[in-house]
C-alpha positions as CSV (number, residue, x, y, z in Angstrom):
1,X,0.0,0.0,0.0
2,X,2.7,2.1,0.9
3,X,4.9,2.1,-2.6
4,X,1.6,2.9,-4.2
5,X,1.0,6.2,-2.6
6,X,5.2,6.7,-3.3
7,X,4.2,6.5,-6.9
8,X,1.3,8.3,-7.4
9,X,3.7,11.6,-5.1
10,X,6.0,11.0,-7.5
11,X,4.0,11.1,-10.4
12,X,2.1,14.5,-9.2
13,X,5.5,16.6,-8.4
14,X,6.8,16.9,-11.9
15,X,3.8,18.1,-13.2
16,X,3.0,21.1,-10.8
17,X,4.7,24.4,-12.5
18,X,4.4,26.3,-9.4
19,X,6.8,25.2,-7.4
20,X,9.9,27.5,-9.2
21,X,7.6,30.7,-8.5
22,X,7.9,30.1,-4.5
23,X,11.4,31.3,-4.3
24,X,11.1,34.8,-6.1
25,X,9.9,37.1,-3.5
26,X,13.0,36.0,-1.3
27,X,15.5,36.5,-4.7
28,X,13.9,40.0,-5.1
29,X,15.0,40.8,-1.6
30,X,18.0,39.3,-1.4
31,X,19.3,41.3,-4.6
32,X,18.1,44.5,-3.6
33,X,20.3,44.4,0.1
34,X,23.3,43.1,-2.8
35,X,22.8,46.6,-5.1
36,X,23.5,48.3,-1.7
37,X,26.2,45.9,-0.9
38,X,27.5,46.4,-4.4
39,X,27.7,50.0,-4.1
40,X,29.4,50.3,-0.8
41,X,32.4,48.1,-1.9
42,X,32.6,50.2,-5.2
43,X,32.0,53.1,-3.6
44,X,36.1,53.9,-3.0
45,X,36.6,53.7,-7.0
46,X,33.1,55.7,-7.6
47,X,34.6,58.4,-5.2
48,X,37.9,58.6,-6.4
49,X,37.4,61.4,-8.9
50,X,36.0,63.5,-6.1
51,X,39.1,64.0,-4.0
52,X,40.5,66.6,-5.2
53,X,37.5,68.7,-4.5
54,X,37.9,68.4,-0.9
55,X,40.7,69.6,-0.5
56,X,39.8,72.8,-2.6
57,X,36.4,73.0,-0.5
58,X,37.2,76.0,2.1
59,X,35.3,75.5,5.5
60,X,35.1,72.2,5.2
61,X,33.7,70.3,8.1
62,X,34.2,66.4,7.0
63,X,36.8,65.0,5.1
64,X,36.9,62.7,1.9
65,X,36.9,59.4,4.8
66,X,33.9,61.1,6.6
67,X,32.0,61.8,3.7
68,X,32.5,58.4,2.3
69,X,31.0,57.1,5.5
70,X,28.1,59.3,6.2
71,X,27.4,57.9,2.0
72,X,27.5,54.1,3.2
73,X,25.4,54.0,6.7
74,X,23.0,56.8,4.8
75,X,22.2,54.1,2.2
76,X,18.8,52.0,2.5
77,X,18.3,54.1,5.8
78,X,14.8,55.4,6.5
79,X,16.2,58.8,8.5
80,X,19.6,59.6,6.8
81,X,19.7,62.2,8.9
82,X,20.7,60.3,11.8
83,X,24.2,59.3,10.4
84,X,24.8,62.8,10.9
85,X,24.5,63.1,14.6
86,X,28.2,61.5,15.1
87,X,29.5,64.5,12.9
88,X,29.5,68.3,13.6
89,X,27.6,68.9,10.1
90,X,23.5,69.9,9.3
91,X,21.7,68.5,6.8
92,X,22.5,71.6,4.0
93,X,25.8,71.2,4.5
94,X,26.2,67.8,3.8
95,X,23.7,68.4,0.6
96,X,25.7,71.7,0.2
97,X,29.0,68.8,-0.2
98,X,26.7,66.5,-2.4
99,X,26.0,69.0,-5.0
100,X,29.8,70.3,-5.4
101,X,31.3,66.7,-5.5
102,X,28.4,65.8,-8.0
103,X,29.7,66.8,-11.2
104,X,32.6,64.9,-11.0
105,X,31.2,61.0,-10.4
106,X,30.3,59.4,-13.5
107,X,28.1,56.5,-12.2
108,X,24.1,57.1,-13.0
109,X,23.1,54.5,-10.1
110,X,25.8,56.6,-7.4
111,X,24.3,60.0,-8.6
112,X,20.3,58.7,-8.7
113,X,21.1,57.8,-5.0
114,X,23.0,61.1,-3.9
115,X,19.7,62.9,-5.4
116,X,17.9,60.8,-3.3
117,X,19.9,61.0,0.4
118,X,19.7,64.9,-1.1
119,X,15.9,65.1,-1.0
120,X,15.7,63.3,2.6
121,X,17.8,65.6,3.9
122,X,16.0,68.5,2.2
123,X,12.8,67.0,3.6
124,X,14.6,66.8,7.3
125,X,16.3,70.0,7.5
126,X,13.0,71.7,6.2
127,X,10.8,70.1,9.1
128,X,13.2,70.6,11.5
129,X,13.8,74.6,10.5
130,X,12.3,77.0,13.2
131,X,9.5,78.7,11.7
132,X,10.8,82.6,11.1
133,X,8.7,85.2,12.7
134,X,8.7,89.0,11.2
């Protein structure tokens, strides 16, 4: 009785096409954390070209090594704005940084996501101004 049921499994599995369409939600996840991994270890060769502006920037309160990590723990965070706290800098003038250095990086995907931290920031600082009174 057994090996009868063991055939008629084994004669059902083969023919059910669903079974490859389990596993794409967790694939779709999994290679969305790797584009952020991606980007943080190209992120040194991405950068590169932007070097030489910090050291032209006058005031400046981060360096290239600050700014490279405020870029990494900012990515795929809900409040950007946070990664700032461990640094004497305000939202603008991090953006302030973002738009010099800009110009010179020549990735799309690096760019699209400076835009993006940009904006969050924008938001933040905005909400977090003190309304001016006249």
């Amino acid at each position: 009785m057994g090996s009868v049921d063991d055939d008629n499994i084994s004669k059902e599995t083969p023919s059910k096409p669903n079974t490859s369409k389990i596993s794409q939600p967790a694939t779709k996840k999994i290679k969305r954390n790797k584009s952020i991994e991606n980007i943080v270890l190209k992120l040194d060769e991405i950068l590169e070209p932007t070097k030489p502006k910090f050291e032209e920037m006058a005031n400046k309160k981060i360096n290239y090594e600050q700014f490279k990590f405020i870029i990494e723990n900012s990515l795929g965070v809900s409040n950007p704005a946070s990664v700032l706290d461990d640094f004497n800098i305000t939202c603008l003038e991090i953006i302030e940084i973002i738009e010099k250095i800009k110009p010179k990086i020549n990735t799309p995907g690096i760019k699209n996501r400076l835009t993006r931290l940009c904006n969050s920031l924008l938001d933040k600082a905005l909400s977090t101004e003190p309304a001016q009174t006249d």
